[in-house]
N, C-alpha and C positions, 0 to 999 in steps of 0.2 A: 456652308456659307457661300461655297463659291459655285454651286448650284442654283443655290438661290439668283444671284446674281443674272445667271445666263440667264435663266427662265425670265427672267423680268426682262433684260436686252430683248428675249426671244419674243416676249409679250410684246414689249412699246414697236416691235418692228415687224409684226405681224399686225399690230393696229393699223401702222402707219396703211402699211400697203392694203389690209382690206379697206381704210377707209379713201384712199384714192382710188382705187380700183371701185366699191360702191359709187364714189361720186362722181366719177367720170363713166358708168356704165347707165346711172341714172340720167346724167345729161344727155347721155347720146341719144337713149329711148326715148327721153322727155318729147311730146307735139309742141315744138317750142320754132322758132325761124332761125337762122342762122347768126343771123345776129344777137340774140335772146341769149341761142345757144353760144358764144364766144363767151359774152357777158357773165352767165353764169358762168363758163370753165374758166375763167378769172376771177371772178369771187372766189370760186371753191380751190383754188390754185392756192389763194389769198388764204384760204380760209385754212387749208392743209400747212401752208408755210407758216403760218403765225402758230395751229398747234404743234409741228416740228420746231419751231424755236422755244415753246414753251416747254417741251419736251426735254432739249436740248438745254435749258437752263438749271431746268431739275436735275438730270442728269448729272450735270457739271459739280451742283450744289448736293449734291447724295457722293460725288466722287471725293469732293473735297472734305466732308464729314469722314469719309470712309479713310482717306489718309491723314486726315486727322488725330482719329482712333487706333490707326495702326502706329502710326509716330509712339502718340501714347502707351500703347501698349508695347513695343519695343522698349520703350527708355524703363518703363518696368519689370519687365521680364530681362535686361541688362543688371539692372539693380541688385535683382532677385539675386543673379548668375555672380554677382563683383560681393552681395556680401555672405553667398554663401558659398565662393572659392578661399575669402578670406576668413569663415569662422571655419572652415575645414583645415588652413592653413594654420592658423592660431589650435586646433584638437590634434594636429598633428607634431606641432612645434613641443607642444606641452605633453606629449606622450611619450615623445625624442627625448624628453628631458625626465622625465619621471623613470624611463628606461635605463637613462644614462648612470642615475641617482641610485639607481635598485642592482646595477652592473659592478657599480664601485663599493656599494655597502658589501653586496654578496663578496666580491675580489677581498675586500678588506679583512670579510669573514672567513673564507676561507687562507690567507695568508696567516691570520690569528691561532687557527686550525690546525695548520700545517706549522708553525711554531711550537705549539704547545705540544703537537704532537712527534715532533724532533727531539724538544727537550723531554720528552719521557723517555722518548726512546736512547737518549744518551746519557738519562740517568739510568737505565734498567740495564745498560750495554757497562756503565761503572759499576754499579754491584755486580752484575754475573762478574765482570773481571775480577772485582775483588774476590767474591767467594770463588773462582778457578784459581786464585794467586794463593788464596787460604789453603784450599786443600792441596796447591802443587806443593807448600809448603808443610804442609803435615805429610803427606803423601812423601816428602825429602828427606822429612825426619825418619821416618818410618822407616822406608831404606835404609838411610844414614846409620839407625838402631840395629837396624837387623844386619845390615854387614859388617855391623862392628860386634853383634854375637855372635857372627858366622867368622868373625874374623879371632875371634878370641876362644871358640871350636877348635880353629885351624890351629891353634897357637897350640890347646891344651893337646890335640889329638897327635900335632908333632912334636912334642915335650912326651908324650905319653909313647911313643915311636923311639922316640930316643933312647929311653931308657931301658 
C-alpha cells in the first residue's frame, strides 16, 4: 500500500513537470511575437497553477480519507487487542482456579490416604504385638515347665545322691 502511494506522488510530479516543461518548450518554438509569446506563458502558467491546485486538493481529500481509515482501523484492531487480552485473562483466571480445585481435592485425597493407611498400619503393628506378647507368653510357660522339671530332676537326682 505504501508503494502504491509513492508511485502515484511519483506519477502526479512527473505530470506536473512534463507538462510545464512541454508547455513552456512549445511556447518558445511557437512563430508567435513576443508579446503573443508572454500571453500565452501566462495562460499556461495559469493553466498549470489551476491544475496543481486541483491536484493539490485531491491530494488533500485522498490524505484525509486515508487517515480516516487508519483512525478506523486502529480503534479496531485496539478493540480486537483489549477483548482478546481480556478473554485470555478470564481462560487463564478460570484454569488458576480449576487447578487450584484439582490441588486440594488431590491434597484432600491423599491425606484420606495416608490416614487410612496409618490406621492399618497400627492396627497390624497391635496384632503382631499381641501375637509376640502370646507366644512371649507361652514361650514363659514353657520355660517356666521345663525348669520346674528340671528343677524336680535336680531334687530326685540329689535325694537319689543322698542316699
Amino acid at each position: 500500500m505504501a508503494e502504491n502511494n509513492i508511485n502515484t506522488k511519483d506519477f502526479i510530479i512527473g505530470s506536473l513537470v512534463g507538462a510545464i516543461i512541454g508547455g513552456s518548450t512549445a511556447l518558445l518554438f511557437a512563430p508567435k511575437s513576443g508579446r503573443e509569446l508572454r500571453s500565452d506563458i501566462n495562460q499556461g502558467a495559469t493553466q498549470v497553477k489551476d491544475r496543481a491546485s486541483g491536484f493539490k486538493d485531491a491530494a488533500q481529500e485522498k490524505g484525509m480519507e486515508l487517515k480516516d481509515k487508519a483512525f478506523a482501523t486502529s480503534a479496531d484492531l485496539t478493540k480486537k487487542a483489549v477483548d482478546t487480552t481480556s478473554q485470555l485473562t478470564k481462560n487463564v483466571a478460570q484454569k488458576s482456579q480449576e487447578l487450584r480445585e484439582n490441588v486440594a481435592q488431590k491434597s484432600q485425597e491423599l491425606k484420606e490416604n495416608a490416614s487410612q493407611k496409618a490406621n492399618e498400619v497400627k492396627k497390624d503393628a497391635a496384632e503382631k504385638a499381641e501375637e509376640v506378647k502370646a507366644d512371649a507368653e507361652q514361650k514363659a510357660e514353657e520355660v517356666k515347665a521345663d525348669a520346674s522339671s528340671k528343677n524336680e530332676e535336680v531334687k530326685k537326682t540329689a535325694k537319689a545322691a543322698t542316699k
